[in-house]
C-alpha positions as CSV (number, residue, x, y, z in Angstrom):
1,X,0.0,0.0,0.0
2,X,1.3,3.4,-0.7
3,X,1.5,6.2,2.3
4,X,0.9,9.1,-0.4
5,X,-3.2,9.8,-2.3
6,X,-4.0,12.7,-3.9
7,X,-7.5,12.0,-1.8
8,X,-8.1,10.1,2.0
9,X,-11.4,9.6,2.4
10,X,-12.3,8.7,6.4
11,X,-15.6,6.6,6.0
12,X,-17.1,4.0,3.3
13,X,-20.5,5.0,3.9
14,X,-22.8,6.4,1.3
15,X,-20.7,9.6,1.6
16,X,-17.5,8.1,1.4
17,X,-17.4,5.6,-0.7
18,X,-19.2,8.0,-3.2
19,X,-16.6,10.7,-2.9
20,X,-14.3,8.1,-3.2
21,X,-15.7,7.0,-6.5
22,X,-16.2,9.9,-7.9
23,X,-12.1,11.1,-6.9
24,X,-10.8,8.0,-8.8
25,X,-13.1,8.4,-11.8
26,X,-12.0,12.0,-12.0
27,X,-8.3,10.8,-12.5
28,X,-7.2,10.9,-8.8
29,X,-5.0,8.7,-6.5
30,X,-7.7,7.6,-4.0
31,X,-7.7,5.1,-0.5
32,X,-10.6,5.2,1.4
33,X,-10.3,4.1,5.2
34,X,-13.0,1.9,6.8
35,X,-12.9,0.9,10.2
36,X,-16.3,-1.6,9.9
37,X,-16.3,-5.2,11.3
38,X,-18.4,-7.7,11.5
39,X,-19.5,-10.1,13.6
40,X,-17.0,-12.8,12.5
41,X,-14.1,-9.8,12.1
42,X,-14.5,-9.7,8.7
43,X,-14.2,-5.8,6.9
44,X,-16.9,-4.4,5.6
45,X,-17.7,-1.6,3.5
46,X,-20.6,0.4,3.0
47,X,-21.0,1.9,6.8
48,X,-24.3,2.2,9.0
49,X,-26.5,2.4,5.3
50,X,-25.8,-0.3,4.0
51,X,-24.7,-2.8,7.3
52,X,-27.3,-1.5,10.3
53,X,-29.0,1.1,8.4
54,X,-30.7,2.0,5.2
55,X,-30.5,-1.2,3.6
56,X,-31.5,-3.4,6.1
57,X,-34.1,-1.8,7.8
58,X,-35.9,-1.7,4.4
59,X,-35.3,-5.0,3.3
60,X,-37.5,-6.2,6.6
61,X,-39.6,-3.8,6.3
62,X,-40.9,-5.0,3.1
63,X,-40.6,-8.6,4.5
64,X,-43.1,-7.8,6.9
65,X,-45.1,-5.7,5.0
66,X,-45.8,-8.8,2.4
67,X,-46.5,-11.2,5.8
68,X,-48.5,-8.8,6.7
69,X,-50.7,-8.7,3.3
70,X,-50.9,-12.7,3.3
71,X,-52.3,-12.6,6.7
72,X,-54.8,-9.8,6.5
73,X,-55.2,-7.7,3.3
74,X,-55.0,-10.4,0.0
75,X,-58.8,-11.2,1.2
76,X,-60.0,-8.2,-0.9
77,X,-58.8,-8.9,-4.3
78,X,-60.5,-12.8,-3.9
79,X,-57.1,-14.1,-2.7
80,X,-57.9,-16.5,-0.3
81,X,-54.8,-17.3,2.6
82,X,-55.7,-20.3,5.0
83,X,-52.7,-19.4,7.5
84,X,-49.7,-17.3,6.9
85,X,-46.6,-18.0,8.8
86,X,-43.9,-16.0,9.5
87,X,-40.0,-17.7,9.8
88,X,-38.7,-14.9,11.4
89,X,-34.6,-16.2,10.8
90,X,-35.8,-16.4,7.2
91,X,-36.8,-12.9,7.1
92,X,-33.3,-12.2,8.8
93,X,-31.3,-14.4,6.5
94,X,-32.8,-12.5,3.3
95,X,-31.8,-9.2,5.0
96,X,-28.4,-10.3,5.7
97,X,-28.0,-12.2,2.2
98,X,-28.7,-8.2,0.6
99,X,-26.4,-7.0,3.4
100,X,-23.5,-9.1,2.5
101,X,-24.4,-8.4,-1.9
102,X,-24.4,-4.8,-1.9
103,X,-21.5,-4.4,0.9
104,X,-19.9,-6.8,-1.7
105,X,-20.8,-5.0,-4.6
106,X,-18.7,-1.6,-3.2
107,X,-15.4,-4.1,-3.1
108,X,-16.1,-4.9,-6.7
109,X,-16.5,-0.6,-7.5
110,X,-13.7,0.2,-5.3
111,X,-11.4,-2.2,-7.8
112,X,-13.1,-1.0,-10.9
113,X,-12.5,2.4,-10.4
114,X,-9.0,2.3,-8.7
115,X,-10.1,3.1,-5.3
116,X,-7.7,1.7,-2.4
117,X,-9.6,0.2,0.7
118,X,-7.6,0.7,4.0
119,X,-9.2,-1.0,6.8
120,X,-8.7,0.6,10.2
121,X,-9.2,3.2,12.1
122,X,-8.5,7.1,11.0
123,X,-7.4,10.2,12.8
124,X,-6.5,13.4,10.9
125,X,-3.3,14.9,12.0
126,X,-1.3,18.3,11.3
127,X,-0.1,18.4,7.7
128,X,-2.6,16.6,5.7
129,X,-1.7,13.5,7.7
130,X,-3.8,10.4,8.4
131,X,-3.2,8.0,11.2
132,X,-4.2,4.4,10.4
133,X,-4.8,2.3,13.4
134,X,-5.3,-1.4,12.7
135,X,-8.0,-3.3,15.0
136,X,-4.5,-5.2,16.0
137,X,-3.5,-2.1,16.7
138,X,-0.7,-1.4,14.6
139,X,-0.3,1.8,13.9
140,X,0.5,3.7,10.7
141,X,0.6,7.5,8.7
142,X,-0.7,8.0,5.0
143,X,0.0,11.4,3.5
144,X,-2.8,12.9,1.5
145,X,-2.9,16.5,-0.5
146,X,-6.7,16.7,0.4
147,X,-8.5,15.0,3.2
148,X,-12.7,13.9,2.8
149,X,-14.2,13.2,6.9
150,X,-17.5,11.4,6.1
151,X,-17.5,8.9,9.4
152,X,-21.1,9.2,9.7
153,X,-23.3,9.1,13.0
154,X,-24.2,6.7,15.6
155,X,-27.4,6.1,17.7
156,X,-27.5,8.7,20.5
157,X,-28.3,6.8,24.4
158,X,-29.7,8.1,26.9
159,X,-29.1,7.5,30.5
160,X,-32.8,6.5,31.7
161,X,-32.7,3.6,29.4
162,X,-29.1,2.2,29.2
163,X,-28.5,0.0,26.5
164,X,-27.8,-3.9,27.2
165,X,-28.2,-5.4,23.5
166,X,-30.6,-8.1,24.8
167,X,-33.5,-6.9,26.4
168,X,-32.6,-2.7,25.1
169,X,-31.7,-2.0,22.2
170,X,-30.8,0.4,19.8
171,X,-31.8,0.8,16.3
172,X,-28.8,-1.9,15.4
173,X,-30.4,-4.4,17.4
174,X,-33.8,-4.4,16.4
175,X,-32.9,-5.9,12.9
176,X,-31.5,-8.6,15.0
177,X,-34.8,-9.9,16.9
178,X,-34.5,-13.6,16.8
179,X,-38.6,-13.7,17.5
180,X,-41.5,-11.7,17.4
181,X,-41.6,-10.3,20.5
182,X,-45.2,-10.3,22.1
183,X,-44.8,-6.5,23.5
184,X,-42.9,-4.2,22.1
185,X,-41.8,-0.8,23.3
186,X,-40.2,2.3,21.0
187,X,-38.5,5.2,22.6
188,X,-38.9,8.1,19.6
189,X,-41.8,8.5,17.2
190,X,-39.5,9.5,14.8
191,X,-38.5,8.1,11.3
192,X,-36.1,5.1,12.7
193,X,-38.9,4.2,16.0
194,X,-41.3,4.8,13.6
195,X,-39.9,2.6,10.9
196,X,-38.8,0.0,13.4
197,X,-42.2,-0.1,15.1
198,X,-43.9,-1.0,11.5
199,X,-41.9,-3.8,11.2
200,X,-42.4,-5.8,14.2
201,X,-46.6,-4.5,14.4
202,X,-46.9,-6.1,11.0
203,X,-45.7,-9.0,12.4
204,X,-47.5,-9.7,15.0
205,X,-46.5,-7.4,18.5
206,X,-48.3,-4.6,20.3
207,X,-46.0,-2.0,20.0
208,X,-46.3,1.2,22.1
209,X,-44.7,4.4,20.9
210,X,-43.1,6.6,23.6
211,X,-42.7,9.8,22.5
212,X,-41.4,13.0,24.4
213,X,-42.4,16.0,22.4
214,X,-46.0,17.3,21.9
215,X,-46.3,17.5,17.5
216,X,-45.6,14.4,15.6
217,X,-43.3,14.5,12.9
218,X,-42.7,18.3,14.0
219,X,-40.0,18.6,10.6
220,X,-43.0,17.2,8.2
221,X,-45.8,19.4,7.1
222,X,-48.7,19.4,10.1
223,X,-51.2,18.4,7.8
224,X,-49.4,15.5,6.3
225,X,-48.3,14.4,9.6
226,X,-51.5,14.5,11.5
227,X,-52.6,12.2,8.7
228,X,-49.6,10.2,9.2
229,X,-50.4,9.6,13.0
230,X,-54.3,8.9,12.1
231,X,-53.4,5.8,9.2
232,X,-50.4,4.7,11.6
233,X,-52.5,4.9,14.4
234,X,-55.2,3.0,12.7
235,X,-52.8,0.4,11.5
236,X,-52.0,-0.7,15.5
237,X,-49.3,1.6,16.4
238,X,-50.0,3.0,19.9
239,X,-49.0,6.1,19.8
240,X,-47.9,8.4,23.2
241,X,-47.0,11.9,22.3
242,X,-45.8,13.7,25.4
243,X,-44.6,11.1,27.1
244,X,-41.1,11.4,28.8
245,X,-39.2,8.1,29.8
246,X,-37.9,8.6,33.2
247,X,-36.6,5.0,33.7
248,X,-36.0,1.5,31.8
249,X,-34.8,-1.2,33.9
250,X,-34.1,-4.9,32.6
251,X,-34.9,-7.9,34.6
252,X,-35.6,-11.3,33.3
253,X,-37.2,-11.5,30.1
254,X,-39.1,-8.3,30.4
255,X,-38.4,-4.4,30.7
256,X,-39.7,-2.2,32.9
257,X,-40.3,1.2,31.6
258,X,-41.2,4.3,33.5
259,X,-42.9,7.5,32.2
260,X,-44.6,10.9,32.4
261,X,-47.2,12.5,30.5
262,X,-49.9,15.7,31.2
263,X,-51.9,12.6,33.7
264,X,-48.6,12.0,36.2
265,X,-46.0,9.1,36.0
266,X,-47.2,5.7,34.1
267,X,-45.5,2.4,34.2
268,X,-45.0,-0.4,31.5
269,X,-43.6,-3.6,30.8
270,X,-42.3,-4.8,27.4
271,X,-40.5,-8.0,26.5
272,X,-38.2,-5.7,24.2
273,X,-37.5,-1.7,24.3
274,X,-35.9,-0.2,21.4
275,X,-34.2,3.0,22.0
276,X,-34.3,5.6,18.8
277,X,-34.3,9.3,19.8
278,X,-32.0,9.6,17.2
279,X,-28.4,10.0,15.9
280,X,-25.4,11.8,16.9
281,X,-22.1,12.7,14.8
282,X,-19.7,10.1,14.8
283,X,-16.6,11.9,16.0
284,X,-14.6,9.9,18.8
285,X,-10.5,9.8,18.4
286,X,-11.2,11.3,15.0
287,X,-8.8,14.5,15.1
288,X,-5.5,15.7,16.7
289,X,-5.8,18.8,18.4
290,X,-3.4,20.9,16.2
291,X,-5.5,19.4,12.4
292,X,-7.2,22.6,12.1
293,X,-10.7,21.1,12.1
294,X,-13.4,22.6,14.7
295,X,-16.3,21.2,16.0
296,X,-19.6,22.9,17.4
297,X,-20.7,21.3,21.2
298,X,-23.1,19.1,19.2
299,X,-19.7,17.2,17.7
300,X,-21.0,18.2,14.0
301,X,-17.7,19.5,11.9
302,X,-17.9,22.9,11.0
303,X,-18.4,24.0,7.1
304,X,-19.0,26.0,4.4
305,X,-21.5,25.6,1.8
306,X,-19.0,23.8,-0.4
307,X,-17.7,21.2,2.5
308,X,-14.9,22.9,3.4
309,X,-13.5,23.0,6.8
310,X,-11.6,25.6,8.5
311,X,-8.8,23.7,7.5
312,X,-7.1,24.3,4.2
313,X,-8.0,21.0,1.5
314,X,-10.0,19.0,4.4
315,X,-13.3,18.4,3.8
316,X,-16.5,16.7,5.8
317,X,-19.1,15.4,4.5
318,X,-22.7,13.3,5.4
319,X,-24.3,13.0,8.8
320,X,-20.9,14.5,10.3
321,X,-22.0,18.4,9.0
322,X,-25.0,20.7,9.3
323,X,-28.2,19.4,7.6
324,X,-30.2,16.1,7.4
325,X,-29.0,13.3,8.1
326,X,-29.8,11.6,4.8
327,X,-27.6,8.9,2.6
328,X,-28.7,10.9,-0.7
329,X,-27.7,14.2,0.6
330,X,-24.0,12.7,1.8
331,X,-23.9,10.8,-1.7
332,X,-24.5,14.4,-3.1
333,X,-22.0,16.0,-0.8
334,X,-19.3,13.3,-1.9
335,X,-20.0,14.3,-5.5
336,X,-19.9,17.9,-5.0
337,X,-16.4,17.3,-2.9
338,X,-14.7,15.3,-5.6
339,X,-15.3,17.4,-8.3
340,X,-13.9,20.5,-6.5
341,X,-10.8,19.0,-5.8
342,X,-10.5,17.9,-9.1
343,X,-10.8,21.2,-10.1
344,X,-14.4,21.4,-11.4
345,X,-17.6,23.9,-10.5
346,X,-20.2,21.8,-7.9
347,X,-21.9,23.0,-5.8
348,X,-25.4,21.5,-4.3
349,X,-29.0,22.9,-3.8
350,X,-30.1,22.1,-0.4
351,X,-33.2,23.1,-1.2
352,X,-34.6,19.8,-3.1
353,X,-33.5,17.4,-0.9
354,X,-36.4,15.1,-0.4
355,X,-36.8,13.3,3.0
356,X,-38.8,9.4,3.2
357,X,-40.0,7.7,6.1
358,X,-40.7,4.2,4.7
359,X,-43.5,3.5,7.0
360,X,-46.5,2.0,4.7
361,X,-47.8,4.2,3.4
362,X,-44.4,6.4,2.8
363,X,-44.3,9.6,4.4
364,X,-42.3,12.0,2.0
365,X,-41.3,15.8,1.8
366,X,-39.3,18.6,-0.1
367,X,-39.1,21.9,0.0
368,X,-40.9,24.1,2.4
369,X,-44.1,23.0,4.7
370,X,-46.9,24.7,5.6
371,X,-45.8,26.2,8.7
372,X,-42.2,27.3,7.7
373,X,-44.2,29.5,4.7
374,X,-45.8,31.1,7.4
375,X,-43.6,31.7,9.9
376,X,-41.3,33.1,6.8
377,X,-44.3,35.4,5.8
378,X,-44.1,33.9,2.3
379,X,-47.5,34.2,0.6
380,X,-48.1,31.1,-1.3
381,X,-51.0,28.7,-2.2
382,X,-51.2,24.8,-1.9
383,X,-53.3,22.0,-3.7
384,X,-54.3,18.8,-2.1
385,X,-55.6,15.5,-3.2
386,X,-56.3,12.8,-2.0
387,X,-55.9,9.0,-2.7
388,X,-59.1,8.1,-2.2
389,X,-60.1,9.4,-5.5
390,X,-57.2,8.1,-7.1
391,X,-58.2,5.1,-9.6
392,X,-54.9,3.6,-9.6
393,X,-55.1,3.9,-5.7
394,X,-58.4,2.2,-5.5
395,X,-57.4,-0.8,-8.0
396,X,-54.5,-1.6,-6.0
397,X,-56.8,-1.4,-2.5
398,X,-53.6,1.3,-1.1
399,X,-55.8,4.5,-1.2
400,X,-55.2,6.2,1.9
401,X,-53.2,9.1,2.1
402,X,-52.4,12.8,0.4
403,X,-50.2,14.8,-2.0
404,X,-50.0,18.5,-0.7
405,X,-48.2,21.0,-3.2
406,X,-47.3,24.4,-2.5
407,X,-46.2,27.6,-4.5
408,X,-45.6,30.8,-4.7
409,X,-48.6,33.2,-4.2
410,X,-47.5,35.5,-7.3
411,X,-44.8,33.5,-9.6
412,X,-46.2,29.9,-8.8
413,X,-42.9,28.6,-8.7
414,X,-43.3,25.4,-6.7
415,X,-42.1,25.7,-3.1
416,X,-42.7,22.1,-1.2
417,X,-44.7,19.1,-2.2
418,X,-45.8,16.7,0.6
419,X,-47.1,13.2,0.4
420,X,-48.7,10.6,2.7
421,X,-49.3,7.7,0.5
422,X,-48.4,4.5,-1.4
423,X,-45.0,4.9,-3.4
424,X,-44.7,8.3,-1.8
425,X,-40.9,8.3,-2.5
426,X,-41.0,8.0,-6.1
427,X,-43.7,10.6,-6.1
428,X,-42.1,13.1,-4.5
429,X,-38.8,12.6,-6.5
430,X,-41.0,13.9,-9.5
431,X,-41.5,17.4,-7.6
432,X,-37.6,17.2,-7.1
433,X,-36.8,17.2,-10.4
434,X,-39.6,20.2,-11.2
435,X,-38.2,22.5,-8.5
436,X,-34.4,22.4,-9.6
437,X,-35.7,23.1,-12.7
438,X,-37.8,25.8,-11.3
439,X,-40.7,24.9,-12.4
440,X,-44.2,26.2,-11.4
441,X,-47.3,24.5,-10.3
442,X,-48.8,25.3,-14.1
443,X,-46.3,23.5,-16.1
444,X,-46.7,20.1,-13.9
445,X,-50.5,20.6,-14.7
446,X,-49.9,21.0,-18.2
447,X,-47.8,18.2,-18.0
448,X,-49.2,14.7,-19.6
449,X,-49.1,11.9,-17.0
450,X,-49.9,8.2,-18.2
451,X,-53.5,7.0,-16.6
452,X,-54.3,5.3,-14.8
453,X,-51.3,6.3,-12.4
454,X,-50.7,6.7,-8.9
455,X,-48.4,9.9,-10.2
456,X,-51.5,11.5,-11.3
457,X,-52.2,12.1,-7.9
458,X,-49.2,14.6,-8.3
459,X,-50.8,16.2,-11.1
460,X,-54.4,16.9,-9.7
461,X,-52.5,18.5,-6.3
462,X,-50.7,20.8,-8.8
463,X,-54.1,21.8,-10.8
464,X,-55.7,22.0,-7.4
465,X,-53.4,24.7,-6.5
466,X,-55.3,26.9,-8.7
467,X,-58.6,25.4,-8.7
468,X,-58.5,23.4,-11.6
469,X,-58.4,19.8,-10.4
470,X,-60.3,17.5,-12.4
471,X,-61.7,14.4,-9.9
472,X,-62.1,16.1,-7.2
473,X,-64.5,19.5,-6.1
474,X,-62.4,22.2,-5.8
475,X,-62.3,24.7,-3.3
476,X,-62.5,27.6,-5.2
477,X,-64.2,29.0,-8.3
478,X,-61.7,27.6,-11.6
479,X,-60.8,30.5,-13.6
């Protein structure tokens, strides 16, 4: 291995790896450094996403999702199911099986485009230095003329519920339930508790929802979130908004959990409690005090628009900086990174970077909501329609939800598009694509959209932002 790259990259996560790619496909001398083992000590690429996170998690939630159609949902279409089963290390085996392709399938990248792994532990020293520490511990220093931090974020704890991996978890160890468990508790009503929950209520356990704010899904749009809670809510989900965990303590096959709401101090008992109040920067041993690069009290890395740090050709990128922790927007970041110390223009809109719970239905967002045009004083207008009078929707029995769009009062340039819904992702990447092109509410309802379609949803919310929506009344006169 040689000690000298043009470009270090600290992290094979989404962020990483994609830098990393990019740098080497853009003609430059490129080791990425990846600390990841597995349970057998085995390296692995691809960082939380792809081994704890992303990947996973959506890999059983789908799993579920289909158990959960054989055992209650196929009766509607004349399907008739006598008894659905669920082999829950089945369901675990096909997670892992996609686990260990796509971690694999980064290996195979890294060789095509010239990328050198380096598996250990990285610090960033004085002088563009990196120090390699092997999980033997040996210890070496690769030189590097530009320097790319993108180690990513790990579950946050919290001391009233200490984690023990058996009976607590965090999000890591519920994909790792060996059983269904019969009771089910879930510390954050956020995307990963609310993600988590789904899959283990669609197969089978009361799950309770401990949540300490008051709004639910405070960064979605209120409208689109109070519908959220309602179809989540109706699915089994239970729920608690304002509800404060004071205590968690573990003690033979069951958890104890103590907490406080507006009635006084409750008590419950779960047979698994999965902690996800979210995620914190990954930043431990990661610089020397004299590299130049700052951190705020949060541990996020300080930059500039362009991923720069404070320190000359040393950039962070992903869940480690400012922003939402998101795979696509570190991907993005990567890209943006590479080119600029290849010498290229990038930059990145932040403004059209879509968010996805992958709850079912999907929860999906960009741009503005409701309430930030209105705290910003921004006159605008909105369209909604729903589902329900969606024909595609109705054939395929998954009608329950919204798509919300909002523009601009006088230009009608599209501000935020919201959706509660089936395939709510892919919808919302549609709006994406209109707003970096600036487009206005008009020219996606003058668009053509194939019928029958669950996108046409998109296209009646646009028309409806006007008045002009086609299947459904509309609230005001159409001019």
């Amino acid at each position: 291995m040689s000690d000298s790259y043009d470009v270090v990259v600290i992290g094979s996560g989404p962020a990483g790896y994609v830098a990393a790619i990019r740098a080497a496909q853009l003609g430059l001398k490129v080791a990425c450094v990846e600390k990841w083992l597995d349970s057998a000590g085995k390296s692995r690429l691809g960082g939380t996403c792809l081994n704890v996170g992303c990947i996973p998690s959506k890999a059983l939630l789908h799993s579920s999702h289909k158990f959960h159609e054989a055992a209650s949902e196929l009766g509607v279409h004349g399907i008739e199911v006598a008894s659905a089963s669920l082999n829950v290390p089945a369901m675990l085996a096909r997670k892992d099986k996609i686990v260990d392709q796509l971690t694999g399938g980064i290996t195979g990248l890294f060789k095509a485009n010239g990328v050198t792994p380096v598996i250990g532990s990285g610090k960033v020293l004085a002088g563009h230095k990196v120090e390699l520490t092997t999980a033997e511990g040996d210890v070496s220093v690769i030189e590097a003329a530009n320097i790319i931090i993108a180690t990513g974020s790990v579950p946050v704890e919290i001391p009233p519920a200490p984690i023990d991996n058996n009976l607590i978890v965090d999000s890591t160890g519920a994909l790792e339930f060996q059983s269904v468990p019969a009771r089910l508790g879930v510390i954050g009503a956020g995307v990963i508790g609310l993600e988590l929950g789904s899959v283990w209520n669609r197969c089978g356990a009361e799950v309770v929802v401990l949540e300490a704010l008051d709004e639910f899904l405070p960064m979605m749009d209120v409208q689109i979130a109070r519908e959220s809670k309602k179809i989540l809510s109706g699915q089994g989900l239970d729920i608690r908004m304002g509800a404060r965990v004071t205590g968690a303590v573990a003690g033979g096959d069951a958890v104890t959990v103590t907490y406080t709401d507006g009635d006084g101090e409750h008590e419950e008992v779960f047979d698994k409690l999965i902690v996800a109040v979210g995620r914190r920067p990954q930043t431990e041993n990661l610089l020397a005090g004299d590299s130049g690069v700052t951190m705020d009290e949060r541990g996020f890395i300080f930059v500039n628009d362009f991923c720069e740090t404070e320190a000359p050709c040393i950039y962070a990128v992903g869940d480690i900086v400012r922003g939402p922790m998101l795979a696509h927007k570190g991907s993005e970041e990567g890209v943006m990174v590479a080119e600029r110390i290849a010498g290229k223009h990038a930059e990145m809109n932040y403004e059209t970077i879509p968010s996805v719970i992958y709850t079912h239905p999907e929860i999906a967002a960009v741009g503005k909501t409701e309430q930030e045009l209105k705290a910003e004083g921004i006159e605008y207008k909105s369209g909604v329609f729903p589902f329900a009078a969606s024909g595609r929707a109705l054939a395929i029995n998954d009608s329950q939800g919204m798509v919300k769009m909002l523009a601009d009062a006088e230009s009608d340039r599209i501000l935020g598009c919201h959706v509660v819904g089936p395939n709510a992702a892919d919808l919302v990447q549609q709006v994406v694509i209109a707003m970096e092109f600036g487009a206005s509410s008009e020219d996606i309802g003058l668009t053509v959209f194939a019928h029958p379609t669950l996108s046409e949803a998109v296209h009646e919310a646009a028309l409806a932002v006007d008045g002009h929506a086609i299947h459904i009344p509309n609230r005001r006169p159409r001019k």
